[in-house]
C-alpha positions in Angstrom: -148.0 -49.6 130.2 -150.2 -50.9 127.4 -152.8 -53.5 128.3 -151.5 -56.8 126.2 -155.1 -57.6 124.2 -156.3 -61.5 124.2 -155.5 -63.2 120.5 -158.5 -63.1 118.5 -159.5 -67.3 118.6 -158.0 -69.1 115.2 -161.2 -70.0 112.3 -161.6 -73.9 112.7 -160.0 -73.9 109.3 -158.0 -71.5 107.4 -158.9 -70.1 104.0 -156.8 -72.7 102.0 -158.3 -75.8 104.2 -161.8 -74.2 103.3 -160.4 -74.6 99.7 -159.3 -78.3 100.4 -162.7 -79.5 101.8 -164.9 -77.7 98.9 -162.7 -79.5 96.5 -163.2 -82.9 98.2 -166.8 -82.2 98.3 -166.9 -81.5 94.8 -164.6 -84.1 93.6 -167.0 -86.8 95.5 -170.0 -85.2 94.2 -168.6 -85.7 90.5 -167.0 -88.4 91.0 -170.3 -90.7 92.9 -173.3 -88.9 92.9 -173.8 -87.0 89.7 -172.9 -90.5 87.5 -175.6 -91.8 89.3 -178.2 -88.9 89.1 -181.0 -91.3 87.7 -179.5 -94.4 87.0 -180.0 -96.2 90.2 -180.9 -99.9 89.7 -183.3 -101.4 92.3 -180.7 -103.0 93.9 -179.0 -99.5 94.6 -181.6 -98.4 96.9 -182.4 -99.4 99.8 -184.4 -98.4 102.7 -183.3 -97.5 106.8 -185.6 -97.1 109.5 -188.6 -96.9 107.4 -189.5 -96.7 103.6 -189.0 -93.7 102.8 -186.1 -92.8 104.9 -183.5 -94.2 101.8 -180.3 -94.6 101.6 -178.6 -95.4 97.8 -175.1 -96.3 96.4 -174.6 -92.6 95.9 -174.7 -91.5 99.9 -172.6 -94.7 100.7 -169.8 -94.4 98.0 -169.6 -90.4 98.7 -169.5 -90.7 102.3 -166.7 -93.2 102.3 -164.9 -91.2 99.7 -165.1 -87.7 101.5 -164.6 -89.6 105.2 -161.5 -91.1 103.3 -160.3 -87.7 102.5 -161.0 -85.8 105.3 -158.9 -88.3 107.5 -156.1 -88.3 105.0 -156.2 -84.1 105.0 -157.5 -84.0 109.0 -156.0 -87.0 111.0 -156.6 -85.2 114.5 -160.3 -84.8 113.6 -163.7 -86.2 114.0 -165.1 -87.7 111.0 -168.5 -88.7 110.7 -171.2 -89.1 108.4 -175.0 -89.8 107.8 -174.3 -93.6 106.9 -172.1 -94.3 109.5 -174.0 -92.7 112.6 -177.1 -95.2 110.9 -174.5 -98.2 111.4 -173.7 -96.9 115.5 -175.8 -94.5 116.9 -173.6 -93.7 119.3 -170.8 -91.7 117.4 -173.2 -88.8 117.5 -172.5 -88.9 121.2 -168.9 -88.0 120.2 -169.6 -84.5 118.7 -170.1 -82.4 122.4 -166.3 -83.6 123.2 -164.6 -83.5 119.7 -162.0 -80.1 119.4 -162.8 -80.6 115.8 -165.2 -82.7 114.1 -166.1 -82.7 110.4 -169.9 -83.7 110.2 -171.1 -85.1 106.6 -174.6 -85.6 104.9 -173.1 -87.1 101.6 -177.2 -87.0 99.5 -179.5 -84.9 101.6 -182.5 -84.8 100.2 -182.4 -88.6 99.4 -186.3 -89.8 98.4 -185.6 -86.8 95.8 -182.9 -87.9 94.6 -183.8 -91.9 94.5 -186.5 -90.5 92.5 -184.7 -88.6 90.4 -185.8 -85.1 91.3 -182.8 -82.6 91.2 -183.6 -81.1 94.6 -180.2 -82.4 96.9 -177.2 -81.6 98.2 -174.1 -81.9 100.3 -174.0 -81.2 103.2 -170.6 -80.6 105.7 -170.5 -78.5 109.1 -167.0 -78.5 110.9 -167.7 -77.8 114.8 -165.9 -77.6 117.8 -167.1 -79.0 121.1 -170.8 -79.4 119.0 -170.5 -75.7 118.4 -170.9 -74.7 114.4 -168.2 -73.1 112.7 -168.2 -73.6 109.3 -170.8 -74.6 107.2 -170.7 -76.1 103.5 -174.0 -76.6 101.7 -173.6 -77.8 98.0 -175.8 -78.7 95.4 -174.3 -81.2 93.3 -176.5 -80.4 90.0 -175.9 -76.6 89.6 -171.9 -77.2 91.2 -172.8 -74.1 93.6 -172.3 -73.7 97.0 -173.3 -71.9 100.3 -170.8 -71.2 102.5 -170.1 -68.9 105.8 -167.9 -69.1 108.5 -168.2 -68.8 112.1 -166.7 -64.6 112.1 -167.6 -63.8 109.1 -170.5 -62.9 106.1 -172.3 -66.1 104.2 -172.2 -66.4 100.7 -173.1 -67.9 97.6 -170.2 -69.1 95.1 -169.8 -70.7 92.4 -166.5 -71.7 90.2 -166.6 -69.3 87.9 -167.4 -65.2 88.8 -167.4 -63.7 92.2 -169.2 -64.6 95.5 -172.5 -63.2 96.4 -173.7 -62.2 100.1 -176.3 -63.9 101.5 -179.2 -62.0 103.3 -181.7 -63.3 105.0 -185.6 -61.7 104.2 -186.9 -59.0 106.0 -189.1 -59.4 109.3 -193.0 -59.6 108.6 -196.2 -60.3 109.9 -197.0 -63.9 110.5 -199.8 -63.9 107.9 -197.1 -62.8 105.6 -194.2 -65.2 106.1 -193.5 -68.7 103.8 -191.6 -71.3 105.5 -190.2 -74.9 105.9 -192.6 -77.0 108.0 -191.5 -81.0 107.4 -194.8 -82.3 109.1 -193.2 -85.7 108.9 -190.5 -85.4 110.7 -192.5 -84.8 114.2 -194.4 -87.0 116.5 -197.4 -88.1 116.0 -198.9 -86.8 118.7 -197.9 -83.4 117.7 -199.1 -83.3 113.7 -202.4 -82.8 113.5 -202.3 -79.7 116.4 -199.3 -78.3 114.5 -201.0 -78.7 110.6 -203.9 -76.5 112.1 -201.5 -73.7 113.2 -199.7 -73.7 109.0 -202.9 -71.6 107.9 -201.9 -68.9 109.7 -199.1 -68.6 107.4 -198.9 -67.5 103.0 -196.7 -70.6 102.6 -195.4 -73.5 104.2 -194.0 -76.2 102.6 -191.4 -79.6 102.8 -189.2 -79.7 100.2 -187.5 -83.1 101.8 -183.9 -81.9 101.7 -182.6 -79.5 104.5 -179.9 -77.9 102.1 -182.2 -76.2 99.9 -184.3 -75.3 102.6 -181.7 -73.4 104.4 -180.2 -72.4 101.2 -183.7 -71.1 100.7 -183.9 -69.0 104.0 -180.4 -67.5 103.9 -181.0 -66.1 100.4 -184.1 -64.1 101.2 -186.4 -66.8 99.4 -188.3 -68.1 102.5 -188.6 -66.9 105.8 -188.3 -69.3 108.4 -187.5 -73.4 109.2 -189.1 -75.4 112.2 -188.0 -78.9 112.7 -188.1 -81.2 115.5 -185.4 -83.6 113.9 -182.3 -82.6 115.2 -179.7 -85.0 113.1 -176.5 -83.0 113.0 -175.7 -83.5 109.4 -179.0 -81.8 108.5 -179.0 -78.9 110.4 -175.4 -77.6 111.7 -174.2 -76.1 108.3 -177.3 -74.6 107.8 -178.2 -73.0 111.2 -174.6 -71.3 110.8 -175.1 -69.9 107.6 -178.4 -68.6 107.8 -176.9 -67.4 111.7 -174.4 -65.4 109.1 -176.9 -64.1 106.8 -178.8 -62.4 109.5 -181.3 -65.0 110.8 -182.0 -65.4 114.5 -181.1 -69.1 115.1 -182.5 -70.9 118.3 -184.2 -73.8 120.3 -187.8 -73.0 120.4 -187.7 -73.7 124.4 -184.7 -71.4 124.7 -181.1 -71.6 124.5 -178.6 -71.7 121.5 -178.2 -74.5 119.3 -175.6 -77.2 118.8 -174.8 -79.9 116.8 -174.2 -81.9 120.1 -178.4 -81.3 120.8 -180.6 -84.1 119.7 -184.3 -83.2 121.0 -185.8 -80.4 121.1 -187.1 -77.9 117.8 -185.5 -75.7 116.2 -186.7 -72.5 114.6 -184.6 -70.1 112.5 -186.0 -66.8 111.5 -185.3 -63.5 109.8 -184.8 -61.5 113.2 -185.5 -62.0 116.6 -188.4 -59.9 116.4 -190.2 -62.3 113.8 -188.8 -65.2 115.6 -190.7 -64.2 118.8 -193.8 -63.9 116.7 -193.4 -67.4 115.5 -192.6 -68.6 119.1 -195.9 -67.5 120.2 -197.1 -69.5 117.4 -195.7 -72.4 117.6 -195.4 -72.7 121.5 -198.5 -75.2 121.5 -195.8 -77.7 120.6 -193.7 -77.6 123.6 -197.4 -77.9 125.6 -197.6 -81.2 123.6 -194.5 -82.1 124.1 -194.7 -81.8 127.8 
């Protein structure tokens, strides 16, 4: 008597709804970001919970345009975005008990873009119960994409030729790496003993928009990203497709991580063995933290 085999657990969306969320991505990007690509007004710029964390007429009209969508295609789902966890706070709280949730960051990279630097992007991760299984990360000025899914290979596309694999960079020393390091973006307390560690490194850099740098990671380009601000919309697309690419993705005090986490820092890395290196690096911060 043959054993009966468990059912291999269904993708959080099939290869058509992929198709039907890139499109509404896209279709958004043209049809309220790109027009506005440096020709905000004054008026079309405003600022959150301090100057330079922006928010424009861009990441409002595309949020409500792609929420709009993604109800209409995914009624059963949890739909939220940037703009509208700024408005309640709480929805974030949401994410650890949503089946599905669709998670949006309509203009990362915002100062760049309210400044008219072409260095953004859109952002979408779909989890389930806060857990990453597909990740969208599209730049609206090239009309490329990275992309990966929970089972299988990340890739680069575009709408015209094939799709390229993504692959993370190889393992090195520590004197040898480059990586993300947004200085900003942790406590006070915890800046000036973390800018004394970055010399130890050839490169580190903020390029103020999490798509590009973990579009920057999972195509061999850079080596690593630390951050301390755990926003969902920033960081559960692109902790799944570098995870896909080959990068060893987790909480630098242990543990994997979730979109449903909101303290704590995260470091992805080339390989584990790298990783490890950096942990030993960078575990002054969890010292400071403590």
């Amino acid at each position: 008597m043959s054993e009966t085999l468990p059912a291999a657990p269904q993708p959080a969306l099939t290869p058509a709804q992929q198709a039907q969320v890139l499109n509404i991505v896209r279709r958004a990007a043209r049809a309220e970001i790109m027009p506005r690509f440096r020709s905000l007004a004054a008026s079309d710029i405003s600022a959150k919970s301090h100057p330079e964390d922006l928010v424009t007429a861009a990441d409002l009209a595309a949020e409500a345009m792609m929420t709009r969508a993604l109800q209409m295609a995914f009624p059963h789902a949890l739909v939220l975005g940037e703009e509208a966890c700024a408005r309640d706070p709480l929805l974030v709280e949401r994410i650890a008990d949503a089946p599905l949730a669709f998670i949006l960051d309509p203009v990362d990279g915002t100062w760049n873009f309210a400044h008219g630097l072409a260095l953004f992007g859109v952002i979408l991760a779909v989890t389930r119960f806060g857990r990453p299984e597909f990740g969208l990360i599209y730049d609206p000025v090239a009309d490329d994409w990275a992309i990966a899914e929970e089972s299988g290979p990340a890739r680069l596309e575009r709408p015209i030729g094939g799709a390229r694999p993504l692959k993370v960079a190889m393992g090195k020393p520590i004197e040898n790496l480059t990586g993300h390091v947004p200085l900003n973006l942790f406590p006070p307390s915890v800046r000036h003993k973390l800018a004394s560690l970055l010399p130890s490194f050839t490169r580190t850099e903020a390029l103020r928009c999490s798509a590009h740098e973990y579009r920057m990671v999972a195509q061999g380009y850079s080596d690593f990203v630390l951050t301390a601000s755990l926003t969902p919309w920033d960081h559960a697309a692109g902790a799944l497709i570098c995870a896909r690419a080959g990068a060893h993705v987790e909480m630098l005090d242990g543990g994997p991580y979730t979109a449903a986490r909101t303290s704590g820092h995260l470091l992805v890395a080339p390989d584990r063995t790298t990783w490890n290196r950096l942990e030993k690096v960078f575990r002054v911060l969890l010292e400071v933290s403590d």
